[in-house]
C-alpha positions in Angstrom: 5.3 28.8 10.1 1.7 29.6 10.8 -1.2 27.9 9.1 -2.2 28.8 5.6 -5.9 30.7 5.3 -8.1 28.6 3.0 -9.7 31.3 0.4 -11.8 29.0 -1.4 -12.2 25.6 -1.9 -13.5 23.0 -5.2 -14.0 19.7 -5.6 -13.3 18.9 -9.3 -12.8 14.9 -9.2 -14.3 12.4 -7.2 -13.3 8.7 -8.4 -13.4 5.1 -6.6 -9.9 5.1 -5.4 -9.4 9.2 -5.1 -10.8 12.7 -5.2 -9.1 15.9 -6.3 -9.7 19.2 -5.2 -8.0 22.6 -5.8 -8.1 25.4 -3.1 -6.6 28.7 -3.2 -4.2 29.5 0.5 -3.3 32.5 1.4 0.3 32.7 3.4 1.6 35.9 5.2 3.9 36.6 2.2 1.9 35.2 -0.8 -1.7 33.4 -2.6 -1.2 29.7 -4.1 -3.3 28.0 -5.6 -2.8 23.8 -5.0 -4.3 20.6 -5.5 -4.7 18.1 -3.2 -5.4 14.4 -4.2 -7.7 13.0 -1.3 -7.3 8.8 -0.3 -8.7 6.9 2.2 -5.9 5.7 3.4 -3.5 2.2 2.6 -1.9 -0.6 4.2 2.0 -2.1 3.1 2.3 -5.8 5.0 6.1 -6.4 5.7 5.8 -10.7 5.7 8.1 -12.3 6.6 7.7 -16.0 6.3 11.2 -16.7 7.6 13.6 -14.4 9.4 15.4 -13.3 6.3 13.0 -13.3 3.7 10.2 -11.0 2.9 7.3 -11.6 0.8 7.0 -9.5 -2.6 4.3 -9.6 -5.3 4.7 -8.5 -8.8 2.3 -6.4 -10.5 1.3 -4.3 -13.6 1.1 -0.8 -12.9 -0.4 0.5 -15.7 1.2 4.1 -14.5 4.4 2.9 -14.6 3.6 0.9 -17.6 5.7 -2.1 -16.9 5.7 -4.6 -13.8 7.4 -4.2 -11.0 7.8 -6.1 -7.5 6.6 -4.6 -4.2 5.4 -5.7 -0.8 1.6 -6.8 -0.5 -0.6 -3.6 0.1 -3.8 -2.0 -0.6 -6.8 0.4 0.5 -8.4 0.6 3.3 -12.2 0.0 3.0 -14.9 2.2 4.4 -15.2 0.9 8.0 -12.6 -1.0 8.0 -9.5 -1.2 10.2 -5.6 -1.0 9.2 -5.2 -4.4 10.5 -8.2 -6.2 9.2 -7.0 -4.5 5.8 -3.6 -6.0 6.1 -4.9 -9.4 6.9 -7.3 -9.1 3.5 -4.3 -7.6 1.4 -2.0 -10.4 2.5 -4.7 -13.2 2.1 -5.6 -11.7 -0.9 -2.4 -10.7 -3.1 -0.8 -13.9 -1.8 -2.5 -16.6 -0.5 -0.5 -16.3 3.0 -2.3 -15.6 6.4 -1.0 -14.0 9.5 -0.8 -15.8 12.6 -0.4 -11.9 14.0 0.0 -8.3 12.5 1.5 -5.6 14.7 2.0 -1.9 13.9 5.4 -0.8 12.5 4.9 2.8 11.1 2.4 5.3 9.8 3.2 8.0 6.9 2.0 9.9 4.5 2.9 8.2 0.7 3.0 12.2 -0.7 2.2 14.6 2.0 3.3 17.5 -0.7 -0.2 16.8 -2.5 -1.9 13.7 -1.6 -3.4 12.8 1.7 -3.0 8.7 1.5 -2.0 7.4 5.4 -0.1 4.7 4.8 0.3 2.5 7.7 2.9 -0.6 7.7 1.9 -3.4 9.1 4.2 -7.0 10.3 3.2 -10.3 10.4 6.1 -11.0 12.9 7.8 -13.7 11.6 4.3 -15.7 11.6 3.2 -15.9 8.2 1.6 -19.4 6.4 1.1 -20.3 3.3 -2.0 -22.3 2.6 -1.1 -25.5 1.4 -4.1 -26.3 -1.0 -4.8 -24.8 -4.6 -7.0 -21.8 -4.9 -9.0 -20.6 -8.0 -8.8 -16.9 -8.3 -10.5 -15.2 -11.4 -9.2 -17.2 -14.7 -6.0 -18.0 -12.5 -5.1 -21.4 -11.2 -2.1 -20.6 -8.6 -0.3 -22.0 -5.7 -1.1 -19.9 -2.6 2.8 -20.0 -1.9 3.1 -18.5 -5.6 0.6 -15.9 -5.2 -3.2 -15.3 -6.4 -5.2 -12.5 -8.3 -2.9 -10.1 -9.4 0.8 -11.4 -9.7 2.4 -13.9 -8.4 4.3 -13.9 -4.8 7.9 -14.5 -3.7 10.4 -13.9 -1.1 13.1 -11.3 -1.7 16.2 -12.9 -1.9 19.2 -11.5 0.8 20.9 -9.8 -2.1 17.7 -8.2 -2.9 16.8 -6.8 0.2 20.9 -5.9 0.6 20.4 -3.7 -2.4 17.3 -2.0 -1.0 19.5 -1.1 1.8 21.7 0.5 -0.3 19.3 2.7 -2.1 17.7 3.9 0.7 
């Protein structure tokens, strides 16, 4: 399929996390008009503290509206590198630190609108949770527990069985 021919081109949004824009294509058979959310760009740290266990934090997505439990992640900041992002997220969100992060995959969270990279990240097996008490905003929270945002745990086996199941 050949490349689209970009008619025009607006910027209507521009926020702190992303930008919008709305451009008019024209295909050999037809015009459309889309929208395309720009990011730039996101981390999702797979930790693994123990080799059957993986670290999960739960969070208010507003959204959503309700909380929900996912794997550490987060933006990448200007000038900053996937794997220095990682390290932050996981320090971060959790309290944990990587002995080593490795590369495991890079996609595109909704390439049908939206151009956020996201790029998955391992700690290998490495991960350590500091031992000592942390004060984080108006929360007083074990590092092993989590910090900031929600609090951190490891999936269960029957957890991460399920998430096999679904996909």
């Amino acid at each position: 399929m050949p490349t689209p021919k970009t008619l025009w081109s607006r910027s209507v949004y521009r926020g702190k996390v992303v930008n919008l824009r709305i451009e008019e294509l024209e295909f050999p058979s037809r015009r459309a008009v889309v929208e395309v959310v720009e990011h730039r760009g996101a981390v999702v740290i797979a930790a693994q503290p123990a080799r059957d266990a993986i670290v999960l934090v739960e969070q208010y997505r507003y959204p959503l509206g309700m909380r929900q439990w996912e794997v550490p992640a987060g933006s990448i900041d200007p000038g900053e590198g996937p794997d220095a992002c990682a390290a932050r997220e996981l320090r971060e969100e959790t309290g944990y630190r990587a002995e080593r992060i490795r590369k495991l995959w890079s996609a595109y969270s909704a390439p049908g609108f939206c151009t956020e990279l996201r790029c998955g990240r391992s700690d290998a097996r490495r991960t350590r949770a500091r031992r000592r008490r942390r004060r984080h905003g108006r929360q007083n929270v074990r590092a092993r527990r989590g910090l900031g945002h929600g609090r951190a745990r490891r999936a269960s086996r029957r957890e991460n069985a399920d998430c096999d199941r679904v996909g």
